[in-house]
N, C-alpha and C positions, 0 to 999 in steps of 0.2 A: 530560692529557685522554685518555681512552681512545679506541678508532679507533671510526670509524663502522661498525657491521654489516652485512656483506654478503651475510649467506642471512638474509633476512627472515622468509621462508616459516617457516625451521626455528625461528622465535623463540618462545615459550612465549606466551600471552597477557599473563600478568603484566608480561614483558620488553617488548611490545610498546606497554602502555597506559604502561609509564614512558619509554618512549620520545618518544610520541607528547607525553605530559604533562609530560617536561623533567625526570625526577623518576629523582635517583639512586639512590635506597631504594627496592626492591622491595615493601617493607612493605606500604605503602597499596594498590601496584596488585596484589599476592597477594590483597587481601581484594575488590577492585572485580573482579577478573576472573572471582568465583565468580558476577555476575549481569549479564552481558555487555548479554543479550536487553533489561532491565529500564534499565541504563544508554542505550543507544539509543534510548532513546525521550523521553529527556530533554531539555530545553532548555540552551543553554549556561547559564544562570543556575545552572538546578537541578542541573547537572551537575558546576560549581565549589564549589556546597554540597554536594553527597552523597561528591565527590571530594576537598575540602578544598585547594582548588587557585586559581590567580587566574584571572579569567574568561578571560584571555586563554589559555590554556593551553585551560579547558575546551574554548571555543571550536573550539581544535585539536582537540581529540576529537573532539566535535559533525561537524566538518566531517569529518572520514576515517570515522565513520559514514555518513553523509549519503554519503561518496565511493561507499563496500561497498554498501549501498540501491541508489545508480544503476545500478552497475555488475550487479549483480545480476537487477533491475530489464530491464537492457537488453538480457542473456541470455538471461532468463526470454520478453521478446517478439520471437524473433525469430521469423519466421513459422512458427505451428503452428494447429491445429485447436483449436478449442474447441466442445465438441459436447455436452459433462456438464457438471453443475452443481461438480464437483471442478475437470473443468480450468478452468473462469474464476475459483476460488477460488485455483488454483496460479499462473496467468497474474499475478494482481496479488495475490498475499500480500504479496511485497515490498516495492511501494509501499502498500499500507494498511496494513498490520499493524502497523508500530511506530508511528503517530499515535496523537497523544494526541485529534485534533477528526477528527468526521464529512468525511470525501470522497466524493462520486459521480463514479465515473469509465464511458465504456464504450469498448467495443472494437467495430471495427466489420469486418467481416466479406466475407471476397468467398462465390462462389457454392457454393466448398466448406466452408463453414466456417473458412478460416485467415484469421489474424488480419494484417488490413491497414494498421491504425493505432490508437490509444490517445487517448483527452484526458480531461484531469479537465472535468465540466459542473457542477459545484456544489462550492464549498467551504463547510462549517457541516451539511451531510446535507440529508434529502430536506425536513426542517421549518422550514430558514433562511429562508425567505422568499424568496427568490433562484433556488426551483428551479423551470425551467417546464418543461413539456415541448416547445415551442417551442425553446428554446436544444439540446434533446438531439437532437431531429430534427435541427437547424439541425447539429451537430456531426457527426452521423452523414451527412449528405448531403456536406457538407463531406471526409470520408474518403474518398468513393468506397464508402460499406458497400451491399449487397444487403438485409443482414440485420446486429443488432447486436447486443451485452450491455450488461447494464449491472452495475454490483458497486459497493458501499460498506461501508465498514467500524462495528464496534460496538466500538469501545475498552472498553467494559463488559466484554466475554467472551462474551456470552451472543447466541447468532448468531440465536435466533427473530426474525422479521419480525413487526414493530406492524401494528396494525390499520392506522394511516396508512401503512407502509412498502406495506402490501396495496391499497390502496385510490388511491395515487400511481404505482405498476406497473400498475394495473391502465389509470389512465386514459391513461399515456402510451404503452402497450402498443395499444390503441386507435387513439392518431393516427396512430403508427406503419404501424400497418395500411391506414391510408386513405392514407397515400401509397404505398401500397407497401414500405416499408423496415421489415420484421417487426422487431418485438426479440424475440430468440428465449429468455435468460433475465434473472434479476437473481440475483445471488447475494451474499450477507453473510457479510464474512470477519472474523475475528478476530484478535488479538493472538496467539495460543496453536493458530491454526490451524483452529480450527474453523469451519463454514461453513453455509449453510443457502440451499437455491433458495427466492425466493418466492412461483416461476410454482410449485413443489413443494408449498409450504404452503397450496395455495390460494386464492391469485390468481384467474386466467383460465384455468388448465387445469387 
């Protein structure tokens, strides 16, 4: 049996997805390394299909993804401003971008803009049925925020804001106001990074 590797860092990708998959032929993890991004966003199921691997293995993938996401994730929030409709697409690319299903999350804000705490308020997007603006206020007061964002993802690519994405900002943007606790954007992030405010597209400002 060969030794276990002890500069991780320096391991090639390939090296590292056979690692992680138990897999002594580079072969298969050469060809899966050329679509990292694509692979992450897989399910264990789908990901012992595409990898040709037993679930239990994928599974391992699955999770040391999921591990690099959090971690990343936990970097990206540590306390900073959010002031542009960029940084609240950079603040949570991390956690939205590789989902395959609609998230609403927001970020709730002290008096300068930095970011005081995080929570998902809807899982399924703004159209599940599930989304009130009630639960978001209720999340944001809960924080301690002044002032709040909000951001969800379009697993589609395509970051423009629906008519309903415009017209659900608008109304919670509203209640928002009447306690006092502004949300100051909503921004739509993509897989591939792209983004779209849509207090920008025509909302309420």
């Amino acid at each position: 049996m060969s030794p276990a590797p002890t500069d991780v860092p320096a391991m090639p990708d390939a090296a590292l997805l056979a690692l992680v998959l138990g897999l002594a032929d580079l072969g298969r993890p050469l060809f899966l390394a050329d679509d990292l991004p694509s692979l992450a966003r897989l399910s264990p199921a789908a990901l012992a299909e595409r990898a040709e691997v037993a679930l239990q293995a994928a599974t391992r993938l699955a999770a040391a993804f999921e591990l690099g996401r959090r971690l990343h994730a936990a970097r990206m929030r540590r306390p900073k401003r959010l002031r542009r409709p960029r940084d609240v697409a950079r603040f949570f690319h991390a956690t939205l971008a590789p989902l395959v299903h609609e998230e609403v999350w927001i970020a709730a804000l002290d008096a300068h803009d930095r970011v005081r705490g995080a929570r998902m308020v809807c899982r399924g997007g703004l159209l599940s049925g599930s989304m009130r603006a009630a639960d978001v206020l209720r999340a944001a007061l809960e924080l301690g925020a002044v002032a709040f964002v909000m951001a969800h993802n379009h697993p589609s690519g395509d970051p423009a804001p629906s008519d309903d994405d415009v017209e659900l900002t608008h109304a919670i943007e509203h209640a928002a106001h009447l306690i006092g606790v502004p949300l100051q954007d909503h921004v739509i992030v993509t897989p591939a990074g792209r983004f779209a405010s849509v207090f920008r597209a025509g909302s309420s400002r």
